[in-house]
N, C-alpha and C positions, 0 to 999 in steps of 0.2 A: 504494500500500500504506500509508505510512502516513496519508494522508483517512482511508482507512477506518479506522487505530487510532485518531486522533483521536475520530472519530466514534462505534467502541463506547466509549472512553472518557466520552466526554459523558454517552453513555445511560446508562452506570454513576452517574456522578455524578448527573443529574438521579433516577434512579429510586433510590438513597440516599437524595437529597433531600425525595421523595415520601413515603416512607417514614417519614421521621425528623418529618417536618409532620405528618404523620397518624396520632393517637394514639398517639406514643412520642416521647422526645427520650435523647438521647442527649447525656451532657455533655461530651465531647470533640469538638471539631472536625476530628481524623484518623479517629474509627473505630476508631481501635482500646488506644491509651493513657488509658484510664480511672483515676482513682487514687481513694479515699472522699473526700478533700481537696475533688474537686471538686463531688463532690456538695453540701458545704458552704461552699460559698464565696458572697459575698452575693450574687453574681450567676443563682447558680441558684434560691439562695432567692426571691430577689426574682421571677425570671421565670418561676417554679412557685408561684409566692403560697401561700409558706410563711412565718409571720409569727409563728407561735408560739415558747415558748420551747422547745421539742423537737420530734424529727424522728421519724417511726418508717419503717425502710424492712423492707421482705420482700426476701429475698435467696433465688434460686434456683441450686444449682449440679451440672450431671451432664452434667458435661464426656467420663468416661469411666465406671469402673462402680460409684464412691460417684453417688448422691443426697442430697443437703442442701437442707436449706429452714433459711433464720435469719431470725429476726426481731432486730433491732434499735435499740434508742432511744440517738439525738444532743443531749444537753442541751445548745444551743445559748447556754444565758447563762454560760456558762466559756468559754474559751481557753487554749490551743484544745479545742473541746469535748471531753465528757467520754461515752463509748461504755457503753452498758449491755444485754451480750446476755441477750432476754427470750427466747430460743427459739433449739437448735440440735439438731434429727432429723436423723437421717440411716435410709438405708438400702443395703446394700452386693449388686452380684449378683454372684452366685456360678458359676459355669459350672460344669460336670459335672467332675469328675476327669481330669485328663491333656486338658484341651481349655483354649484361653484363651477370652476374651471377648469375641465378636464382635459388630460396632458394634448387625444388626439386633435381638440379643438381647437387647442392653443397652439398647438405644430400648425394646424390648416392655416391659422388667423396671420402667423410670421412669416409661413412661404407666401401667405398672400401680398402682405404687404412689405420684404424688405426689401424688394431691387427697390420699389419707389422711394424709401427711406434712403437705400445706396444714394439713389441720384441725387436726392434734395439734400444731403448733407455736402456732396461734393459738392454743387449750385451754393448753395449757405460758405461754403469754407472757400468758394472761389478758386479749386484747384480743379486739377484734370488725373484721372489714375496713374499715368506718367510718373508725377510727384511725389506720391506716396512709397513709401521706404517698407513699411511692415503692414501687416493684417493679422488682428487680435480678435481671438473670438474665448468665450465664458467655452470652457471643457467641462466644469462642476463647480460644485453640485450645485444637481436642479432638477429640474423634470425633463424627464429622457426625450418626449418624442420633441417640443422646442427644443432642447439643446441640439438634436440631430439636426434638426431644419438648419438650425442659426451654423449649426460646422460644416455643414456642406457647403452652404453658399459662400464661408470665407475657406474653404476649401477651393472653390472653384474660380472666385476671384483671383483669390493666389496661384492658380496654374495660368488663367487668362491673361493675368498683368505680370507674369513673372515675379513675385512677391515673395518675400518670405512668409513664413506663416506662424503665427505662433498661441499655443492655447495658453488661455490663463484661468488659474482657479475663483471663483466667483467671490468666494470669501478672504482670499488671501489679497484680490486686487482690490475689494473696497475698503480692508484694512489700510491699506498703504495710501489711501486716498484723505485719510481722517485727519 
C-alpha cells in the first residue's frame, strides 16, 4: 500500500511538473503560497526576461461569485516598487431570490461575461495585450467549476499573447494586499 502512495504521489509531482514547463510558471515552488513580492523579485524578472523599468500584469479572479479582471503596473526603478492600478471591473452573479449560488451557475455566469471584462479593463487601462508582461489568475481556494472557467481563459490568453502565466492563491494574495 504504500508503493502504491509513493507512486501516485510521483505522478502528481511529475504531471505539476509538466504543467508548470509548459506555457505557464508559477512563482512558488509549493503550489500554493504565492505573495506579489514574488512576482518581483530579480529572480523572476531575470528568468521571465523582464528588463524594463515596469511590469504590467493582468490579474484574473472568480474564485466564487464576484469576477474581477485588474490590470496593473510595477514601476520597478523605486523600492520597493511603486503599484499603479490601471484597470479594476468586476462583475457580480446574482442567483434568483431565496436560492444561493451554485458552483455550475456561477462557472456559466464568468464564461459569460469575462472576455467583455478582458476588453473593458484593457479600454479603462489604455493598453493593448502587447504590453502586458504576466497573467495572474486565483488557482484556490474556491469553488471548483468558477475557478476552472476563470484558469482556462488566462490559460489561453497566455498561449495567444505569449505570456507568462502564473496562479496565485486567493488567500495568500489578498493577505499581501492588506
Amino acid at each position: 500500500m504504500q508503493k502504491s502512495e509513493a507512486r501516485e504521489s510521483q505522478k502528481r509531482s511529475e504531471k505539476t511538473q509538466t504543467v508548470t514547463k509548459r506555457g505557464s510558471f508559477d512563482a512558488c515552488n509549493d503550489h500554493s503560497l504565492c505573495t506579489t513580492n514574488d512576482f518581483l523579485s530579480p529572480s523572476f524578472l531575470h528568468n521571465n526576461r523582464i528588463s524594463s523599468s515596469a511590469m504590467i500584469a493582468l490579474g484574473l479572479e472568480g474564485s466564487a461569485n464576484k469576477l474581477g479582471i485588474g490590470l496593473i503596473k510595477h514601476d520597478l526603478t523605486t523600492s520597493p516598487p511603486t503599484v499603479t492600478i490601471l484597470a479594476n471591473v468586476r462583475h457580480t452573479y446574482h442567483p434568483p431570490p431565496g436560492e444561493g449560488f451554485l458552483p455550475k451557475d456561477t462557472a456559466l455566469h464568468h464564461r459569460s461575461h469575462i472576455l467583455e471584462l478582458v476588453r473593458n479593463a484593457l479600454a479603462d487601462a489604455k493598453i493593448t495585450p502587447k504590453e502586458i508582461d504576466v497573467i495572474c489568475f486565483t488557482k484556490g481556494p474556491g469553488m471548483g467549476g468558477p475557478l476552472t472557467s476563470v484558469a482556462t481563459v488566462a490559460r489561453t490568453l497566455a498561449l495567444m499573447w505569449k505570456k507568462e502565466l502564473v496562479g496565485v492563491n486567493h488567500c495568500v494574495g489578498r493577505k499581501s494586499f492588506i
